[in-house]
C-alpha positions as CSV (number, residue, x, y, z in Angstrom):
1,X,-14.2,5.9,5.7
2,X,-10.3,5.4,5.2
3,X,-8.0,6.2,2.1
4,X,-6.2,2.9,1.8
5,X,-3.1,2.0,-0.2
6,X,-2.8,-1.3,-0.5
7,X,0.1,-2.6,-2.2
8,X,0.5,-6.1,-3.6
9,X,2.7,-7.9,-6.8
10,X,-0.3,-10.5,-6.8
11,X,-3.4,-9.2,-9.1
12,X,-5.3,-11.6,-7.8
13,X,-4.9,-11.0,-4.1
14,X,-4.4,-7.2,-4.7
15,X,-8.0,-7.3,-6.5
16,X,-9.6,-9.3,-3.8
17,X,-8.6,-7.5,-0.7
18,X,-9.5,-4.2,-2.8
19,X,-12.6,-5.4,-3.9
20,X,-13.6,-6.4,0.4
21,X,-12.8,-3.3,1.5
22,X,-14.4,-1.1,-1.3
23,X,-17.6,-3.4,-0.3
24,X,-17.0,-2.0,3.2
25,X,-16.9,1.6,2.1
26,X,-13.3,2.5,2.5
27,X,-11.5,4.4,-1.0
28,X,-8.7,1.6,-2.4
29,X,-5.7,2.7,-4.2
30,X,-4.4,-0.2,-5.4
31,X,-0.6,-0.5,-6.2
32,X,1.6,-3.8,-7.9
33,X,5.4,-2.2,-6.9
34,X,6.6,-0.7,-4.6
35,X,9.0,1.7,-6.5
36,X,7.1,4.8,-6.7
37,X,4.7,3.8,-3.7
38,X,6.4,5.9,-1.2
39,X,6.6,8.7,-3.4
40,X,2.5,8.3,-4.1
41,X,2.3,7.8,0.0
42,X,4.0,11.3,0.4
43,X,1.8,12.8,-1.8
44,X,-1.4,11.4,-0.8
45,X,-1.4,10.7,2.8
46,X,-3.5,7.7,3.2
47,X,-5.0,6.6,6.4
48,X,-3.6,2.7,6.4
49,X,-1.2,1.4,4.1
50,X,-1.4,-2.4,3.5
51,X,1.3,-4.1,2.4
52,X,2.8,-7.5,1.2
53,X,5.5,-8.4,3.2
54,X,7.0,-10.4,0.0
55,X,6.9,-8.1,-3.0
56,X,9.9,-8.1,-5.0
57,X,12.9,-5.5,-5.7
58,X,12.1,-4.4,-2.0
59,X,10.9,-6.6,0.8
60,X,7.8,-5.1,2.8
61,X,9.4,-5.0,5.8
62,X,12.0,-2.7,4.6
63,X,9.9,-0.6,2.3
64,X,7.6,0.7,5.6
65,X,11.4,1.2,7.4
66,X,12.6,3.5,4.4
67,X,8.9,5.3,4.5
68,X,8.6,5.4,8.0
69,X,12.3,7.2,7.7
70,X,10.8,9.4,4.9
71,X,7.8,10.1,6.8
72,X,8.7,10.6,10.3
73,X,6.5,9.4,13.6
């Protein structure tokens, strides 16, 4: 099954969506900001990030521009 990072500021939501897709056999790695997430994406390659589109210091939609910069196509 898939690595997936999921990254969410809500515990709540982060530990429900982690908890569904554990259930359907896929590895979570569950992170709360996204300072230091690109770094752990770079290191760890996951198959599928998933990613709140509101999380603060950095909205979602420009932290996957900056790692889509980092990472390349």
């Amino acid at each position: 099954m898939a690595q997936i990072c999921l990254l969410d500021d809500d515990e709540v939501s982060l530990a429900v969506i982690a908890t569904q897709l554990r259930a359907e056999g896929h590895t979570v790695h569950e992170r709360s900001e996204a300072i230091g997430t690109s770094a752990w994406v770079s290191v760890h390659n996951p198959d599928v990030l998933v990613t709140d589109l509101a999380i603060p210091a950095l909205r979602g939609e420009r932290f996957i521009e900056l790692l889509s910069n980092r990472v390349g196509p």
